[in-house]
VMD Tcl script that builds the backbone (N, CA, C; Angstrom):
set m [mol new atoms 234]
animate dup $m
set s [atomselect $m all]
$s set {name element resname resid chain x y z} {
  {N N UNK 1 A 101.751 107.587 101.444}
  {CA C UNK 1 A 102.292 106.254 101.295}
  {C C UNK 1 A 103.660 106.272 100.653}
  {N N UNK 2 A 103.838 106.716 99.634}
  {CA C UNK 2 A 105.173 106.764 99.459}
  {C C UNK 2 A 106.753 107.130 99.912}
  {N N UNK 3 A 106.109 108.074 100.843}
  {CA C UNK 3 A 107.024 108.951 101.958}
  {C C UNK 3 A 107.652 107.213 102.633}
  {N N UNK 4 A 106.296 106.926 103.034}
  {CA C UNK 4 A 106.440 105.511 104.318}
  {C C UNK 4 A 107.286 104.717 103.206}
  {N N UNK 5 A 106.921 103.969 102.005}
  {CA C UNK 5 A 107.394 103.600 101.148}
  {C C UNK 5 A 108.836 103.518 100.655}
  {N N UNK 6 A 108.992 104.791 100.144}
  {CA C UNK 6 A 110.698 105.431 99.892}
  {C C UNK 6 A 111.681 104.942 101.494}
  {N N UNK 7 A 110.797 105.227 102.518}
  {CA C UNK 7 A 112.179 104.852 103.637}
  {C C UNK 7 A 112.233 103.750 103.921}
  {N N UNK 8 A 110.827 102.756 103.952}
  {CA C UNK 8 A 111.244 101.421 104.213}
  {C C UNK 8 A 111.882 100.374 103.082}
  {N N UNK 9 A 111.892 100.867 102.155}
  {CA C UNK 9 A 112.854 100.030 100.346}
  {C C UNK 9 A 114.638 101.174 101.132}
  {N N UNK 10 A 113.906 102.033 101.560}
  {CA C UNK 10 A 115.604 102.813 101.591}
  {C C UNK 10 A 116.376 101.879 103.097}
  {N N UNK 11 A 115.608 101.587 103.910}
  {CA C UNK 11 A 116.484 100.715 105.272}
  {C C UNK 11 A 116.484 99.348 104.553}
  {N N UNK 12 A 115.732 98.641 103.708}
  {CA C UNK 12 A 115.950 97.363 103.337}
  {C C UNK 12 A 117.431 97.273 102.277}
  {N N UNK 13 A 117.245 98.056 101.374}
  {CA C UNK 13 A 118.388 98.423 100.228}
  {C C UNK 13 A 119.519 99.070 100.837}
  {N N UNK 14 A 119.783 99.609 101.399}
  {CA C UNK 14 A 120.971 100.803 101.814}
  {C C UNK 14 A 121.452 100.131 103.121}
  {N N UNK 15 A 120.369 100.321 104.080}
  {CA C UNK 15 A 121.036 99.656 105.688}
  {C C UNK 15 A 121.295 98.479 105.791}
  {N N UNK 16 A 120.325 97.166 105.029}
  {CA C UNK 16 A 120.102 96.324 105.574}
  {C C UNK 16 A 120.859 95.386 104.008}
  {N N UNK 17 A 121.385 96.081 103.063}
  {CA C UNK 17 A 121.294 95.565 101.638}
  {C C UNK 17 A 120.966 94.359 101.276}
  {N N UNK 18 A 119.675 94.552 101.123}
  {CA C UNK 18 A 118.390 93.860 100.858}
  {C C UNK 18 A 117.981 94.300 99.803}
  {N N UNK 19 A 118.476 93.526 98.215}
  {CA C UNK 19 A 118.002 94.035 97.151}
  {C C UNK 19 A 115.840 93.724 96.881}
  {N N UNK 20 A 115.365 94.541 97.010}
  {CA C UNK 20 A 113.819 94.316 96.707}
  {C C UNK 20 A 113.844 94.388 95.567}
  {N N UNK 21 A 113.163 93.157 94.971}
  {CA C UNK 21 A 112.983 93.037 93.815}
  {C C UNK 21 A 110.925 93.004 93.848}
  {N N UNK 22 A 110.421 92.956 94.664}
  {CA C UNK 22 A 109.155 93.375 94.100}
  {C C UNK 22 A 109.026 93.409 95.634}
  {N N UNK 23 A 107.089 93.986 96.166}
  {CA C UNK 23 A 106.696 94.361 97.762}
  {C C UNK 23 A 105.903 93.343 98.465}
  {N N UNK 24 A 106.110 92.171 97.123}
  {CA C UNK 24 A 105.910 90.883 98.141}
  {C C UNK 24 A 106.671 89.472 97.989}
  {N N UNK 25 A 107.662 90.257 97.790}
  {CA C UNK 25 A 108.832 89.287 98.278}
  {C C UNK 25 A 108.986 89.134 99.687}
  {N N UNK 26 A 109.182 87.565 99.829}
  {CA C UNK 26 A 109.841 87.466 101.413}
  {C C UNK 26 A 110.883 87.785 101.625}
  {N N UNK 27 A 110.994 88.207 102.546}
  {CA C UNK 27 A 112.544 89.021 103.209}
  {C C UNK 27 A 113.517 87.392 103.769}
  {N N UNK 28 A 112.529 86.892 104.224}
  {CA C UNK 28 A 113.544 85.472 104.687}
  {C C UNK 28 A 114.388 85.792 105.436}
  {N N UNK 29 A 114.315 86.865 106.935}
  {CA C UNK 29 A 115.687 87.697 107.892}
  {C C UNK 29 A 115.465 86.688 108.970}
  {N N UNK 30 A 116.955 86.201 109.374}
  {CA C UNK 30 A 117.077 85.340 110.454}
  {C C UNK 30 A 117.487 86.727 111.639}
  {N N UNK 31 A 117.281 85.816 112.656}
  {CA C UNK 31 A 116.926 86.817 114.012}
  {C C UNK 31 A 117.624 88.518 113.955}
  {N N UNK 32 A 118.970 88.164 113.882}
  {CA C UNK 32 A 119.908 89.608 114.103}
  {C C UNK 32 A 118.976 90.466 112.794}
  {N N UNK 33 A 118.964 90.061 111.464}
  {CA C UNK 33 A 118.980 90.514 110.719}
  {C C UNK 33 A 117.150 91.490 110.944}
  {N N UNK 34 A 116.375 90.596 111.512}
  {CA C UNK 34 A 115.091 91.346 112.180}
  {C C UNK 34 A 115.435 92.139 113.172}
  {N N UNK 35 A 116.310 91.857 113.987}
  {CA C UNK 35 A 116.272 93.014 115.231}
  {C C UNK 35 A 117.412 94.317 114.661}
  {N N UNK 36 A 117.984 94.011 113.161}
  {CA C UNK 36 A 118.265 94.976 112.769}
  {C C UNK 36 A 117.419 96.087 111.828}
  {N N UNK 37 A 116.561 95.253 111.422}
  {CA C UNK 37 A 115.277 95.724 110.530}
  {C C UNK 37 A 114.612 96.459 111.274}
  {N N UNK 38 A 114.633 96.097 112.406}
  {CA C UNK 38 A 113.152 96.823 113.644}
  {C C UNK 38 A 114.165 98.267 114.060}
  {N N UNK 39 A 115.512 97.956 114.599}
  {CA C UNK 39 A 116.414 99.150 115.132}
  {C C UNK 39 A 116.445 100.268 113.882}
  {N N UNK 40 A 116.886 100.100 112.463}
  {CA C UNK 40 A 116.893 100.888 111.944}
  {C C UNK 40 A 115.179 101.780 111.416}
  {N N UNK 41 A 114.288 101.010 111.277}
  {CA C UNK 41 A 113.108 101.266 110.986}
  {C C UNK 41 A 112.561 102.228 112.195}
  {N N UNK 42 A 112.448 101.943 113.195}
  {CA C UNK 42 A 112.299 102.861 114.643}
  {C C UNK 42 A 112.962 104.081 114.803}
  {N N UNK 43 A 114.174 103.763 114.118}
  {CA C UNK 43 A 115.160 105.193 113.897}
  {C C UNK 43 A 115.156 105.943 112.850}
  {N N UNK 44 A 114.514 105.506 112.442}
  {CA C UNK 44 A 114.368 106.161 111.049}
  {C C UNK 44 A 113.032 106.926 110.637}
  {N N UNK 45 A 111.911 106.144 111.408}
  {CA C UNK 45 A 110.868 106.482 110.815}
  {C C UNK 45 A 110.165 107.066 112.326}
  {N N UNK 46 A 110.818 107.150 113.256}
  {CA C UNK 46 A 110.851 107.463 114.562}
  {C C UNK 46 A 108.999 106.924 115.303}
  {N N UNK 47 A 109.380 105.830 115.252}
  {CA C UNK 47 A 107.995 104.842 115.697}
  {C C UNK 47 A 108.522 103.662 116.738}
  {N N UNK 48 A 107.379 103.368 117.257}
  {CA C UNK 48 A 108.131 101.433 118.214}
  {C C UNK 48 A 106.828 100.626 117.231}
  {N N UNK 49 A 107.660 99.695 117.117}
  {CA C UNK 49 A 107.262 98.367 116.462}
  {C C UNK 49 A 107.007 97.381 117.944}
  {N N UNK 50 A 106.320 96.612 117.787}
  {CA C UNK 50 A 105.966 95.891 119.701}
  {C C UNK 50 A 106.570 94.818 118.530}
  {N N UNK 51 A 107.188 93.486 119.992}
  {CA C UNK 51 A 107.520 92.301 119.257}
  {C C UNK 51 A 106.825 91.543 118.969}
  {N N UNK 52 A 105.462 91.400 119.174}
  {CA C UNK 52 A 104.353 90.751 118.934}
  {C C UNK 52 A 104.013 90.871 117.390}
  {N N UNK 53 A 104.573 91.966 116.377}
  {CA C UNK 53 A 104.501 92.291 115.066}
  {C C UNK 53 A 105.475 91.988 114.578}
  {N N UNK 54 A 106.503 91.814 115.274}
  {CA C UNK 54 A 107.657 91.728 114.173}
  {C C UNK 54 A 107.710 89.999 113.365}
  {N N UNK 55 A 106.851 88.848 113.652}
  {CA C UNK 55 A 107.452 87.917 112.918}
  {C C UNK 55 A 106.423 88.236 111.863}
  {N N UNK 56 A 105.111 88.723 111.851}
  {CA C UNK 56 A 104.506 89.166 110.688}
  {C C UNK 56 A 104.838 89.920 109.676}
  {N N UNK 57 A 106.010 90.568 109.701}
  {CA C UNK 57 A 106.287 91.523 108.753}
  {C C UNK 57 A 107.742 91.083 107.594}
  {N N UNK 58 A 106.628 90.037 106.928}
  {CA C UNK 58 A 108.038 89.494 106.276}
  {C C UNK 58 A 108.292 89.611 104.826}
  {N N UNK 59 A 107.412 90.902 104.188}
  {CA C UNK 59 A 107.623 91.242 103.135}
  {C C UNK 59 A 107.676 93.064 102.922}
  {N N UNK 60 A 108.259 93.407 101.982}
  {CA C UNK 60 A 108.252 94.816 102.281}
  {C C UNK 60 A 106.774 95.046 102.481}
  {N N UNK 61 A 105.502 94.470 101.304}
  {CA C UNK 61 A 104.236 95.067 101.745}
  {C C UNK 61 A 103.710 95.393 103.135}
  {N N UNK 62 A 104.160 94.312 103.695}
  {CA C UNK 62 A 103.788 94.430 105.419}
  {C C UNK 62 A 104.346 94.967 105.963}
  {N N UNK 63 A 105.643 95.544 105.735}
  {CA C UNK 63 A 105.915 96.776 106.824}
  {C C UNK 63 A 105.704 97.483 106.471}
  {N N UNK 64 A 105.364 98.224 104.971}
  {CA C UNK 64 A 104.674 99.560 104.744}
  {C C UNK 64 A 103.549 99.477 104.579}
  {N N UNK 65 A 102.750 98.673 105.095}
  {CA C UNK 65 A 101.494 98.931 105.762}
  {C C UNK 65 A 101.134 98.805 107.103}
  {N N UNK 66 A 102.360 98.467 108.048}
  {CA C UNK 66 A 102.041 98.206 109.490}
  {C C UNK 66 A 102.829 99.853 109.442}
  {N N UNK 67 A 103.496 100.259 109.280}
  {CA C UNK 67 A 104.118 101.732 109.364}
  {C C UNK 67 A 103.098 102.778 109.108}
  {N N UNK 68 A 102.544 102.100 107.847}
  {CA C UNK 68 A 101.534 103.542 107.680}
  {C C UNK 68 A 100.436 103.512 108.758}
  {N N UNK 69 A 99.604 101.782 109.241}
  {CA C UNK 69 A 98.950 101.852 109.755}
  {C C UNK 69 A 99.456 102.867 111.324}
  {N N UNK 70 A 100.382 102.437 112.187}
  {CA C UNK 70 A 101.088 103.233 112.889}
  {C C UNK 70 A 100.624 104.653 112.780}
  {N N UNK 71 A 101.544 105.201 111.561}
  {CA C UNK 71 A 101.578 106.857 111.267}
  {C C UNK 71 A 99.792 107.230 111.627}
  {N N UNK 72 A 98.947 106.781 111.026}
  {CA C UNK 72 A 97.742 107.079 110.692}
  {C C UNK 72 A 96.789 106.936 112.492}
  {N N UNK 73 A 97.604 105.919 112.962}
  {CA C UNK 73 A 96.767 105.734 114.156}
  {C C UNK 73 A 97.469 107.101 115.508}
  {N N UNK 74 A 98.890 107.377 115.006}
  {CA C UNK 74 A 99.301 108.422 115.557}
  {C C UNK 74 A 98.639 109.785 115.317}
  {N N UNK 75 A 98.533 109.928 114.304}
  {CA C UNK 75 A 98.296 111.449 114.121}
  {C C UNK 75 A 96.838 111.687 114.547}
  {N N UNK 76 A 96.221 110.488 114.473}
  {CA C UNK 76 A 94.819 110.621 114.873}
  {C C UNK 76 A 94.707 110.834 116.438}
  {N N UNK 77 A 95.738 110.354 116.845}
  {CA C UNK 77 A 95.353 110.946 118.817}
  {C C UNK 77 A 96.704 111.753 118.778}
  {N N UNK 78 A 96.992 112.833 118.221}
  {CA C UNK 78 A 97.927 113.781 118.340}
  {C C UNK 78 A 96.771 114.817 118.451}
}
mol reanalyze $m
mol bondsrecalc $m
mol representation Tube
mol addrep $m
């Protein structure tokens, strides 16, 4: 978790400078600013996000748990 953790506070803070002040804060990202959240997160953490998830993910908690869920559902059919 923290691996997932450290990169998604690192694309919110650094790429997206998005100061997080706690992991359930709302992000409050109008459109560009989500389809920049999803581009760098995909590139980064080398995953696809479907758009059917992306208006749910509006606090850091929820994307580092839709990421981990991801990672976890990957490695299991690897």
């Amino acid at each position: 978790m923290d691996d997932v953790k450290s990169k998604v506070l690192r694309v919110l803070e650094i790429d997206l400078e998005i100061m997080v002040t706690s992991l359930d804060q709302k992000l409050e990202l109008d459109s560009l600013e989500e389809v920049e959240l999803v581009m760098w997160l995909e590139e980064d953490l080398r995953i696809t996000i479907f758009d059917q998830d992306i208006e749910g993910l509006d606090t850091p908690r929820k994307i580092i748990e839709y990421v981990e869920k991801i990672d976890k559902y990957a490695s299991e059919n690897t």
